[in-house]
C-alpha positions as CSV (number, residue, x, y, z in Angstrom):
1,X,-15.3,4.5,1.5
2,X,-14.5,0.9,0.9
3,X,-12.6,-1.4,3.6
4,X,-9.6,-1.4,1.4
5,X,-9.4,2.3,1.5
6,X,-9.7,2.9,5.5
7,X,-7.2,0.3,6.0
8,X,-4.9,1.7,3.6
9,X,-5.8,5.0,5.3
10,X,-4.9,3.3,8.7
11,X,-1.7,2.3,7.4
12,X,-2.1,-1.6,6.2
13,X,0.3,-2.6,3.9
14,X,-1.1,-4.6,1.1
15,X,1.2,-6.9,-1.2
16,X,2.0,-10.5,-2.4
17,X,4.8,-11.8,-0.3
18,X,5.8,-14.5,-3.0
19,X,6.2,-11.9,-5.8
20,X,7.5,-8.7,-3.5
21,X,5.3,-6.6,-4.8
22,X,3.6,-4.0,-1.8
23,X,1.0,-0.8,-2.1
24,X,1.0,1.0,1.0
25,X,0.9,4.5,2.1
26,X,3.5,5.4,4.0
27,X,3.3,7.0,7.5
28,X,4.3,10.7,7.0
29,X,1.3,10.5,4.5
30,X,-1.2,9.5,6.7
31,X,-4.3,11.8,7.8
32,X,-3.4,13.8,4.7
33,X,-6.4,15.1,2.5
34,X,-4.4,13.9,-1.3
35,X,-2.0,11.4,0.4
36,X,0.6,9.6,-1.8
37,X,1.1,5.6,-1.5
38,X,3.9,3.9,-2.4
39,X,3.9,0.4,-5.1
40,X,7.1,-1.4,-4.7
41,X,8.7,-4.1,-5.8
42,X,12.1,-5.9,-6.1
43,X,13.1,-3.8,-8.7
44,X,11.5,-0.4,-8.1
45,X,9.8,1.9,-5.9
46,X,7.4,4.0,-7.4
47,X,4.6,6.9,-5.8
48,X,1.0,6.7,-6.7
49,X,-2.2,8.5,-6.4
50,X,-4.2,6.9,-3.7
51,X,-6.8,5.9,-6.4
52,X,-4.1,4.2,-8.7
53,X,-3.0,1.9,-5.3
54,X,-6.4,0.9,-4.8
55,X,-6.5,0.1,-8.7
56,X,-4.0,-1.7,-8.1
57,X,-4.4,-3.8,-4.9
58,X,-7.6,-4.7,-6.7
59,X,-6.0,-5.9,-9.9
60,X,-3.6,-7.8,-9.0
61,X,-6.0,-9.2,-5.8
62,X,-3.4,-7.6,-3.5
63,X,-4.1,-9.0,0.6
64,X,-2.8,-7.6,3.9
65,X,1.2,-9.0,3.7
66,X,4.2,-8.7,6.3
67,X,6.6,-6.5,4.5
68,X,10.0,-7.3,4.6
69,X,11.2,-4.0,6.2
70,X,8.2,-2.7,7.8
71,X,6.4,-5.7,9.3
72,X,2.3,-5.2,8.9
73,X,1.9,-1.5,9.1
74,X,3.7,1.8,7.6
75,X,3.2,3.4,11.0
């Protein structure tokens, strides 16, 4: 399990403040064996596999952000 993963697991939200864009998993998900994460951004909000947000936060070099809404962590 990579460090990307357990803090995603431990409900660190990952994004790019300047763009709005944010991969988390939100709390009710947590501890779940197939957990959904959410990508978001200004204009959408959109449920993805746990491998697709990881996918993600590595393409587009996504870093632990403050979320507008829910500060540093979905919990």
């Amino acid at each position: 399990m990579s460090i990307i993963q357990s803090e995603i697991k431990a409900g660190v939200i990952y994004g790019d403040t300047v763009n709005d864009e944010f991969v988390y998993m939100p709390a009710s998900e947590l501890g779940l064996d197939d957990p959904i994460c959410v990508y978001e951004t200004k204009e959408q909000r959109e449920d993805i596999s746990l491998a697709e947000a990881l996918k993600r936060i590595r393409l587009r070099s996504l870093k632990p952000a403050l979320h507008p809404l829910l500060g540093q962590t979905s919990c």
